[in-house]
Residue, then its C-alpha position, 0 to 999 in steps of 0.5 A: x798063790x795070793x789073792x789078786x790084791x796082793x800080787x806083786x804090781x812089779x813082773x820081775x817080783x810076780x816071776x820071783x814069787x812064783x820061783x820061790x813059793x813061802x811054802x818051803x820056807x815055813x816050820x811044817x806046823x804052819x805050812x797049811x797057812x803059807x798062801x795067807x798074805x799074813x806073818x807066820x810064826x817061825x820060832x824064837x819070836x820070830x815070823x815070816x813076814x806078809x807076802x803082800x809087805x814082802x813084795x812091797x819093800x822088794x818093788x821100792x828095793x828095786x833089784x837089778x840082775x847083777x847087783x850085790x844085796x845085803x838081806x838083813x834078819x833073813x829069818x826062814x831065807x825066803x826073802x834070800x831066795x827071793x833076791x837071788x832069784x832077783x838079781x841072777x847067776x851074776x849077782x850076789x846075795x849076803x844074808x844075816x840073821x842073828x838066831x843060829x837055829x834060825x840062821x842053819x834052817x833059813x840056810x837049809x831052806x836057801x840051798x834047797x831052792x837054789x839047787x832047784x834052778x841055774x836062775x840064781x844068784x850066789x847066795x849064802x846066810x851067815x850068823x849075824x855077830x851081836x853087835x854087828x850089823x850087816x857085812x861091813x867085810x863085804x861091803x859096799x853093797x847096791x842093795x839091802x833089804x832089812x826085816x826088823x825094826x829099828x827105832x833110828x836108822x842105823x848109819x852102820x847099814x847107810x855106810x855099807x851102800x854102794x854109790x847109787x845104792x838103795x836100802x829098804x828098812x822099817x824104822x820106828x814103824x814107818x817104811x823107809x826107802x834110802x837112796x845114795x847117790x853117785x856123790x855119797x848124799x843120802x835122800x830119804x823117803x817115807x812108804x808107809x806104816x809096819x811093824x817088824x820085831x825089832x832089829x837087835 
């Protein structure tokens, strides 16, 4: 798959990677690429991120089985197919993306790869309205993972967390893990520096 430094450290993640291989979710001009751990163009500006980052946010997203997910900016769907392999047949995963040619071949590649297993969660991709973030409809949610970058955090995305729900999301360059506890309070703590295009 990668080289070993880029593995996943987390076994659950390791098992999701090797459930759902990047090549299937790659435009065909860049699959020869797909076991570099780099971002590959996917069109319209957008890329399918580092595998090694990709791993990263979902060890600090930390997914239970059962859990109820918001992906947001889902891109080619690989990181939807990820997270319903993570949370299994019990949970549940929404994915957004606001570029419709996007959004129709992320969610051509997603049904592809849960056709080929009863290990995944329901899962779908809807085209993200402008001007709405996430899925306040379906809202609350234990976990949402953001793929694009934001300057400041979005309150829109802090208030669609569950109690006791963690949202992973770059945020002016800085990986940030945000926690919401059993009372409402939300923590926050810094994981390192990445870029993302930005979250529109």
């Amino acid at each position: 798959m990668f080289e070993q430094r880029e593995v996943p450290r987390d076994g659950r993640v390791w098992a999701a990677f090797e459930a759902v291989p990047r090549l299937g979710f790659l435009p065909e001009d860049v699959r020869p690429q797909a076991e570099m751990d780099a971002p590959l163009p996917i069109g319209h500006g957008q890329t399918n991120s580092q595998p090694s980052t990709v791993a990263g946010m979902l060890e600090l997203l930390d997914v239970p089985a059962g859990a109820r997910v918001l992906d947001v900016g889902t891109g080619s769907g690989w990181t939807t197919a990820l997270l319903a392999h993570l949370v299994g047949p019990s949970g549940r995963v929404i994915g957004t993306e606001l570029v419709q040619e996007l959004r129709d071949r992320g969610a051509a590649n997603l049904e592809r790869a849960l056709q080929r297993s009863g290990e995944f969660a329901s899962a779908e991709i809807r085209h993200a309205q402008p001007g709405v973030l996430g899925a306040p409809e379906d809202a609350p949610f234990d976990r949402i993972l953001v793929s694009a970058e934001p300057n400041v955090l979005p309150e829109e995305l802090v208030t669609q967390l569950a109690p006791g729900g963690i949202m992973v999301i770059p945020v002016a360059g800085t990986m940030l893990r945000v926690v919401r506890d059993a009372e409402g309070d939300v923590a926050t703590t810094r994981h390192g520096n990445y870029r993302f295009v930005p979250l529109r």
